[in-house]
N, CA and C atoms as an extended XYZ file, in Angstrom:
375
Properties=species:S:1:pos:R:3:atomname:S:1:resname:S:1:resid:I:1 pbc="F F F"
N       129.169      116.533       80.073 N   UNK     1
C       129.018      115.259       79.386 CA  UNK     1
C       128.069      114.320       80.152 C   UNK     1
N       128.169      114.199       81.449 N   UNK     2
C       127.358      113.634       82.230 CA  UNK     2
C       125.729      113.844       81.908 C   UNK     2
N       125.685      115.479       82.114 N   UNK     3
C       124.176      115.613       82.226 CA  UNK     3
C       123.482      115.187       80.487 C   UNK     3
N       124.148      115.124       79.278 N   UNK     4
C       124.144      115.124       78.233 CA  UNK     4
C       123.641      113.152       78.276 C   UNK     4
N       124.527      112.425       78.818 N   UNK     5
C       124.113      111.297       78.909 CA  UNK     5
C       122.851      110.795       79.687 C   UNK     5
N       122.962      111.346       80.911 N   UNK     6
C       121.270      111.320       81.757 CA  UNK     6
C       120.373      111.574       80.917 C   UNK     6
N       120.127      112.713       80.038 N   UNK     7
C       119.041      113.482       79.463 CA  UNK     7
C       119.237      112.178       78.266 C   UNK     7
N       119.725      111.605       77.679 N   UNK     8
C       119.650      110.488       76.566 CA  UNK     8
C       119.061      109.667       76.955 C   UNK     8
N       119.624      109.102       78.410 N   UNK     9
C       118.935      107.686       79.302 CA  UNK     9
C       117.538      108.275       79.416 C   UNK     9
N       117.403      109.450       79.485 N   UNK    10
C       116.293      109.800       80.436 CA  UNK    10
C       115.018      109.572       79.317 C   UNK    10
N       115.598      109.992       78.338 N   UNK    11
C       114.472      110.145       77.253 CA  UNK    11
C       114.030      109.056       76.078 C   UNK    11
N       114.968      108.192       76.457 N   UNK    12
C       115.439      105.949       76.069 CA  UNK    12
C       114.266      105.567       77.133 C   UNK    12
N       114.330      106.353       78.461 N   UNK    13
C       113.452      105.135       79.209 CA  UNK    13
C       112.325      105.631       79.375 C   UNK    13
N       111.897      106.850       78.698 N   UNK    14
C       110.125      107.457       78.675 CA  UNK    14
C       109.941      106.726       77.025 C   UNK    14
N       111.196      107.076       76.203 N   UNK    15
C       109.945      105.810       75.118 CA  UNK    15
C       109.935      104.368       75.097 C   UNK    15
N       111.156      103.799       76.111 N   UNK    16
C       110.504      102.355       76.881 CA  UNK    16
C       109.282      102.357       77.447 C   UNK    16
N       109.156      103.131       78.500 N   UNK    17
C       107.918      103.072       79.085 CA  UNK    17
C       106.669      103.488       78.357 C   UNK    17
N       106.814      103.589       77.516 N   UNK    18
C       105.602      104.313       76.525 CA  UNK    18
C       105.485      102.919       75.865 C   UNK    18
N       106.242      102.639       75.110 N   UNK    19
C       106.514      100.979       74.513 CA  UNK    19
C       105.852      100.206       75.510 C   UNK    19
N       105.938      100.058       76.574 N   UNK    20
C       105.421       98.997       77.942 CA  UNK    20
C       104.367       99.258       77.975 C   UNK    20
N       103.361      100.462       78.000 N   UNK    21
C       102.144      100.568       77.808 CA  UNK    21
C       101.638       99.366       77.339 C   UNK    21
N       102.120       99.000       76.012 N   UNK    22
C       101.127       98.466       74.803 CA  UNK    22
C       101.602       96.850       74.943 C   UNK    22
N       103.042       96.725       75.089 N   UNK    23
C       103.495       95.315       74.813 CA  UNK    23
C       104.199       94.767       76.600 C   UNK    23
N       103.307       93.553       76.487 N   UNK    24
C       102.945       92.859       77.771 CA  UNK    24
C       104.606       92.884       78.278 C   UNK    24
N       105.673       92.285       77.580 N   UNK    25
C       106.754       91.877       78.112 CA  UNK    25
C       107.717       93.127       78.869 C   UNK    25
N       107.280       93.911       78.594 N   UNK    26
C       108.156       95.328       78.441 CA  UNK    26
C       107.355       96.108       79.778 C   UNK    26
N       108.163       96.240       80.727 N   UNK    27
C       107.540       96.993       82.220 CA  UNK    27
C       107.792       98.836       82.134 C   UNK    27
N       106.356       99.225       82.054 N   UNK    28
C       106.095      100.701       82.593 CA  UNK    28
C       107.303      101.152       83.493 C   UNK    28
N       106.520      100.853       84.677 N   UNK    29
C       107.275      101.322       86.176 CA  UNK    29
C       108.452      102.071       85.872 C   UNK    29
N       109.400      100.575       86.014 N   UNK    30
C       110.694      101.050       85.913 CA  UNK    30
C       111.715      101.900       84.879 C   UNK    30
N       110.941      101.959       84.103 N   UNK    31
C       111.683      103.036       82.853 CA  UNK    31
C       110.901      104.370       83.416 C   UNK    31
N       110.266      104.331       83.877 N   UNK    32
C       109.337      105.709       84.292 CA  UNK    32
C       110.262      106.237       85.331 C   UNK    32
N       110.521      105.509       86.275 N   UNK    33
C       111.415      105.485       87.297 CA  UNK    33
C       112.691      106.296       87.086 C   UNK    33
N       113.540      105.335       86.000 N   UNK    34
C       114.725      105.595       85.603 CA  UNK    34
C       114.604      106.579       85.246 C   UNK    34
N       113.467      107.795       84.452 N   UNK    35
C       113.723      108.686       83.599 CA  UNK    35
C       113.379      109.748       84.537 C   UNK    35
N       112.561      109.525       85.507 N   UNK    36
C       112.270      110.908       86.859 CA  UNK    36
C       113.604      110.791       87.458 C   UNK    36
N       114.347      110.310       87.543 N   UNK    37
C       115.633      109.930       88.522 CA  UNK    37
C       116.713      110.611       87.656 C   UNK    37
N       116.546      110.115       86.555 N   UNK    38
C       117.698      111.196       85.194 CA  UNK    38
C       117.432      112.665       85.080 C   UNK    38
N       116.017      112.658       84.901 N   UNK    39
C       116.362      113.579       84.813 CA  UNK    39
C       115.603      115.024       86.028 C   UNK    39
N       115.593      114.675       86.930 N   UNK    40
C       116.515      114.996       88.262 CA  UNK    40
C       117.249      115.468       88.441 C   UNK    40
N       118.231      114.644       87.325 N   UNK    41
C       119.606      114.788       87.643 CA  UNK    41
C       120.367      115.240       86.719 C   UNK    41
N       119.845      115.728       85.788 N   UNK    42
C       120.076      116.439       84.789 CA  UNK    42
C       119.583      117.691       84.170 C   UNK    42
N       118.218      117.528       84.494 N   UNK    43
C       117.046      118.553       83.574 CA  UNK    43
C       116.265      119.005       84.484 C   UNK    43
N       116.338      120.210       84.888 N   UNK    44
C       114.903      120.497       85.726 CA  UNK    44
C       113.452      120.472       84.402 C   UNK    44
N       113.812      121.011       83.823 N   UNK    45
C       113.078      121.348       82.783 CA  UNK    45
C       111.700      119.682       82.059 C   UNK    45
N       112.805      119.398       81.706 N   UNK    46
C       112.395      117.530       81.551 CA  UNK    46
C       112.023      117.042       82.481 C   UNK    46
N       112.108      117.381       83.870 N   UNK    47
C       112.151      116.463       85.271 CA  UNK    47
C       110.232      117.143       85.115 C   UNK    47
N       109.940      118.292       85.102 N   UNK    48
C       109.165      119.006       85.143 CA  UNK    48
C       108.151      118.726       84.728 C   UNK    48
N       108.560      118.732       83.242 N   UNK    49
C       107.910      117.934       81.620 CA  UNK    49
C       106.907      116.830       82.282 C   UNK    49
N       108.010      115.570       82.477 N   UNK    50
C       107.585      114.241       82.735 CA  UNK    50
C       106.909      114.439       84.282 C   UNK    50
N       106.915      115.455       85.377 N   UNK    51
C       106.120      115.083       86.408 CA  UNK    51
C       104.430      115.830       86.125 C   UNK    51
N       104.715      116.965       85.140 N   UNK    52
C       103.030      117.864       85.031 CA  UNK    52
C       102.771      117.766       83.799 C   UNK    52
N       103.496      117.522       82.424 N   UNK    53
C       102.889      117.869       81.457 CA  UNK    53
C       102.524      116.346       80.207 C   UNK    53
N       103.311      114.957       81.007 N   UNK    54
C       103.441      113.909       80.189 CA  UNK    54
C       102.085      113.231       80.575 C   UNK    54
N       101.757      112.223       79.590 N   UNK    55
C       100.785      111.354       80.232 CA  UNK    55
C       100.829      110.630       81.792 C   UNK    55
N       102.147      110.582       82.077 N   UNK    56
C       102.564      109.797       83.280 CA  UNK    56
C       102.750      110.325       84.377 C   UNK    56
N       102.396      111.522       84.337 N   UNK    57
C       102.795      112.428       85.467 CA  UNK    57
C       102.160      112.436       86.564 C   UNK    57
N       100.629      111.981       86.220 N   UNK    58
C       100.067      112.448       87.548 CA  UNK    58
C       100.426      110.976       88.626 C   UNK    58
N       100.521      109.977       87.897 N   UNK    59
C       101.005      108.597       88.918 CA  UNK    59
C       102.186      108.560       89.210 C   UNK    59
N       103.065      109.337       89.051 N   UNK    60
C       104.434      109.452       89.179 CA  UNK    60
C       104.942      110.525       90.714 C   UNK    60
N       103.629      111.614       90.375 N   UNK    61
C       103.475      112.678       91.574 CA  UNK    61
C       102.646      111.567       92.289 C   UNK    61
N       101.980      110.967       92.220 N   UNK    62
C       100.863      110.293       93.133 CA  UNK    62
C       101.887      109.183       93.994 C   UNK    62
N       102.680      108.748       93.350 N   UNK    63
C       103.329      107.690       93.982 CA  UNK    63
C       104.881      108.306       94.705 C   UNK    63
N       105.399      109.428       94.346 N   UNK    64
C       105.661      110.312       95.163 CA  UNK    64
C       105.735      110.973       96.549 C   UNK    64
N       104.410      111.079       96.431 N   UNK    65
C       103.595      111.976       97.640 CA  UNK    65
C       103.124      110.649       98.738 C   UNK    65
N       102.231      109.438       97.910 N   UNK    66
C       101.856      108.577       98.803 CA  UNK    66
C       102.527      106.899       98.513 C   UNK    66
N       103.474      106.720       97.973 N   UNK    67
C       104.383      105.796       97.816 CA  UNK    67
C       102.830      104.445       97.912 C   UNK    67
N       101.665      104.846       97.503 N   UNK    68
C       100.709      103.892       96.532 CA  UNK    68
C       100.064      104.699       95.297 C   UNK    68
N        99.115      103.577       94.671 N   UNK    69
C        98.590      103.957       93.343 CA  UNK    69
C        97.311      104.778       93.853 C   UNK    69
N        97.030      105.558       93.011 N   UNK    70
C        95.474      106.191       93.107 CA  UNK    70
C        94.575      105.544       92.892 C   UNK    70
N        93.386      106.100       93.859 N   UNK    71
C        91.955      104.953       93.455 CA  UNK    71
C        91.845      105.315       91.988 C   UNK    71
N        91.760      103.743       91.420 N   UNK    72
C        91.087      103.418       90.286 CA  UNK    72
C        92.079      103.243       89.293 C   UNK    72
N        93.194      103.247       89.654 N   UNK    73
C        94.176      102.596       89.368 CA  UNK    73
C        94.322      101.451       89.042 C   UNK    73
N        94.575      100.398       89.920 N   UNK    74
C        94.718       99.128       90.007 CA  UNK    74
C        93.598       98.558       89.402 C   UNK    74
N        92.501       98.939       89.519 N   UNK    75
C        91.365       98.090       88.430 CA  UNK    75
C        91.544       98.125       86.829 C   UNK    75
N        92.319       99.602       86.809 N   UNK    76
C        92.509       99.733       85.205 CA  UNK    76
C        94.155       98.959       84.891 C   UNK    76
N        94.974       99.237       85.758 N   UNK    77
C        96.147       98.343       85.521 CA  UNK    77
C        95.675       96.774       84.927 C   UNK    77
N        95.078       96.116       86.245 N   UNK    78
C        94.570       95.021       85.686 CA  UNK    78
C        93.841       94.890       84.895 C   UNK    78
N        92.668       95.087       84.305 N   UNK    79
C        92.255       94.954       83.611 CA  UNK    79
C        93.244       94.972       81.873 C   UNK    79
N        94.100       96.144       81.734 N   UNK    80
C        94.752       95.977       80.633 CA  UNK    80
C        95.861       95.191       80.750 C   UNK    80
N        96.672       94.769       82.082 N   UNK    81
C        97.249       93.802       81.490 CA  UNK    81
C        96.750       92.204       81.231 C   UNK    81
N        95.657       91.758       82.078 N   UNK    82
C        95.297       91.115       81.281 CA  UNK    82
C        94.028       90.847       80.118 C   UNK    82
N        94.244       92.033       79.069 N   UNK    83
C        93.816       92.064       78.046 CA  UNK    83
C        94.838       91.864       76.838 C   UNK    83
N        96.049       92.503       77.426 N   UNK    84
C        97.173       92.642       76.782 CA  UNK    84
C        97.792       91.232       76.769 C   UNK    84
N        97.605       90.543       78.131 N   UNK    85
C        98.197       89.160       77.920 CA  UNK    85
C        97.271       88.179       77.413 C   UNK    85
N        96.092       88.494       76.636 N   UNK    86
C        95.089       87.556       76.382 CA  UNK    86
C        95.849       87.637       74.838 C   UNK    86
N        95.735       88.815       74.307 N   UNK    87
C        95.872       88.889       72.842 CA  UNK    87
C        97.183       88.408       72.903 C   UNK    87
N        98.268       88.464       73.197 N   UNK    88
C        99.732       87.945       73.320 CA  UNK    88
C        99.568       86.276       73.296 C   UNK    88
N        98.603       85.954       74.266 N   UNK    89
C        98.368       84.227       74.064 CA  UNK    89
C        98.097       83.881       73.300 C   UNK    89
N        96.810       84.791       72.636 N   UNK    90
C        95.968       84.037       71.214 CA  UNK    90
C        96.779       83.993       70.398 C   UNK    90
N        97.545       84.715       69.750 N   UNK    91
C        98.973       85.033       68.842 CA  UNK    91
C        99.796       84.218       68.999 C   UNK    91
N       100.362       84.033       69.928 N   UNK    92
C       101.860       83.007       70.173 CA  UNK    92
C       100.939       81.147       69.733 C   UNK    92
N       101.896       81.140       69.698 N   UNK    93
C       101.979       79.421       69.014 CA  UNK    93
C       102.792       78.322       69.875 C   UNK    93
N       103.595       78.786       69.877 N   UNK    94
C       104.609       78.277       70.765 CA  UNK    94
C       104.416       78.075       72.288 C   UNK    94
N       104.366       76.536       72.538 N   UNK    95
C       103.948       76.351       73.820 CA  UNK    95
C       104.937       76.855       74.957 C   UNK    95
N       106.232       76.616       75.176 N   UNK    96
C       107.247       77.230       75.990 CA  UNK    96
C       106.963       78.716       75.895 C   UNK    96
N       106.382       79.640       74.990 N   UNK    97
C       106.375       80.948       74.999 CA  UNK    97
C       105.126       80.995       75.746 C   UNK    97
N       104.175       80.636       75.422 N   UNK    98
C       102.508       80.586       76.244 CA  UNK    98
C       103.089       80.528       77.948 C   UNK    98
N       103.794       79.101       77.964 N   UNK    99
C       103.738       78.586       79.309 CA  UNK    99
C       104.457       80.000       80.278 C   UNK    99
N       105.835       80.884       79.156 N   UNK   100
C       106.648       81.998       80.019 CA  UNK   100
C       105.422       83.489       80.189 C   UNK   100
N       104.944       83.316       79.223 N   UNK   101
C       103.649       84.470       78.859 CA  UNK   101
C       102.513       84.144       80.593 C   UNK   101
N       101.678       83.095       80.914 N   UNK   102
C       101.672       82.885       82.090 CA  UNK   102
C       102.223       83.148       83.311 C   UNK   102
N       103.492       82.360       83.167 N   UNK   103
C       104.230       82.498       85.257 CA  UNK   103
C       104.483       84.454       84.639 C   UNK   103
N       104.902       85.069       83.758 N   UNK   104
C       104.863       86.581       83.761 CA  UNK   104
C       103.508       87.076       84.404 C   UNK   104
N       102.700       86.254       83.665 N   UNK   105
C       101.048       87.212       83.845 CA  UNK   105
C       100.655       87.288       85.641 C   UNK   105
N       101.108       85.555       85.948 N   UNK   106
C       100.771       85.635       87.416 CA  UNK   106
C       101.534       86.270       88.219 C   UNK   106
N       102.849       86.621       88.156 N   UNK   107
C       103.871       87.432       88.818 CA  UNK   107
C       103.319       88.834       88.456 C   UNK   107
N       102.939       89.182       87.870 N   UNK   108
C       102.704       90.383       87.724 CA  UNK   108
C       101.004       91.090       87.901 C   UNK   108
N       100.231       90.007       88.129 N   UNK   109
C        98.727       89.809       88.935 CA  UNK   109
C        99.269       90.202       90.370 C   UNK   109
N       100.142       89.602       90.522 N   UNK   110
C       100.391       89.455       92.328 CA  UNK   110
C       101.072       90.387       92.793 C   UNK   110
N       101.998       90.928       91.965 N   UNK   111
C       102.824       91.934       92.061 CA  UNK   111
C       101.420       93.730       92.482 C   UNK   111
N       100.488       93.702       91.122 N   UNK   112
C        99.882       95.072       91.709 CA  UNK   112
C        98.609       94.868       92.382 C   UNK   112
N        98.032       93.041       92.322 N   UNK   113
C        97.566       92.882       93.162 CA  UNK   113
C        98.293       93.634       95.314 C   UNK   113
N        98.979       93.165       95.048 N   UNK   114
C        99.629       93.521       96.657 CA  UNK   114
C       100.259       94.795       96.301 C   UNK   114
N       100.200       95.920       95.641 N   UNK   115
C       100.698       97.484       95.502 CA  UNK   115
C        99.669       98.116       96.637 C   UNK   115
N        99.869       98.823       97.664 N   UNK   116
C        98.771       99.667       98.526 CA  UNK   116
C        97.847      100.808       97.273 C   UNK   116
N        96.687      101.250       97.639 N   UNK   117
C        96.104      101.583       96.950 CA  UNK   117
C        95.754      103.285       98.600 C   UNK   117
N        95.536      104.291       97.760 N   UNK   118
C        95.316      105.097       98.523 CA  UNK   118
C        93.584      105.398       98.150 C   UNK   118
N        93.123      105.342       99.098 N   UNK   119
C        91.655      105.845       98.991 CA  UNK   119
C        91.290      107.845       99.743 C   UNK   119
N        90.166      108.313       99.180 N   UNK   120
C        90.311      109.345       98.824 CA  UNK   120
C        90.062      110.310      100.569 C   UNK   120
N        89.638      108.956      101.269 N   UNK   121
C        90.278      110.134      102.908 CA  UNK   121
C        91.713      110.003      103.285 C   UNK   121
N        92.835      109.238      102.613 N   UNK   122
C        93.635      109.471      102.563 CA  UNK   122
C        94.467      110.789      102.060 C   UNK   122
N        94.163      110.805      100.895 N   UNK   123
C        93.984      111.971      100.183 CA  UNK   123
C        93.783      113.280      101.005 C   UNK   123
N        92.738      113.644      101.013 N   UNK   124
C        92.513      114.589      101.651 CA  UNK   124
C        93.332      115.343      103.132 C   UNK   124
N        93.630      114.259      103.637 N   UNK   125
C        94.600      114.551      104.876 CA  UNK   125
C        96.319      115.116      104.404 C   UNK   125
């Protein structure tokens, strides 16, 4: 029953994180997280899936192995989230939503602003 529930969580928080892709409010990372950790602990099979065969796999092994992002990473992170939080501004109306849409955008500038970044003589070693 256990592993039956992991493999549910596990597969709730890869189409969260798939969802987070696209919509600013909703965080990647940690559903990515949650679902290598489920299923772990449940699925070799799925654990497998999501580390070689999903879109997310190779930053998931990358952050793994070197607990930072791969070059060229962080330029594309940023860049889409704030593209993602531009169109979210133009849309909203609501000034209290704009003003929370902001302190998010800058917490989260600063947040992968300061993520270590591995460069490629790292790599190699």
């Amino acid at each position: 029953m256990k592993r039956i529930i992991l493999i549910i969580i596990g597969w709730l928080a890869v189409v969260l994180a798939t969802l987070g892709v696209v919509l600013p409010l909703l965080p990647t990372t940690p559903f990515l997280l949650l679902a290598a950790w489920c299923f772990a602990q449940s699925s070799p099979r799925f654990h497998h899936w999501l580390l070689y065969r999903s879109w997310f796999g190779g930053y998931l092994r990358h952050w793994q192995q070197y607990r930072a992002m791969p070059p060229g990473a962080k330029p594309r992170a940023l860049l889409f989230i704030l593209v993602t939080f531009a169109v979210s501004l133009w849309l909203v109306k609501i000034l209290w939503v704009r003003i929370l849409l902001l302190v998010i955008l800058c917490a989260l500038l600063l947040f992968i602003g300061r993520m270590p970044v591995v460069d490629a003589k790292q790599q190699k070693q």
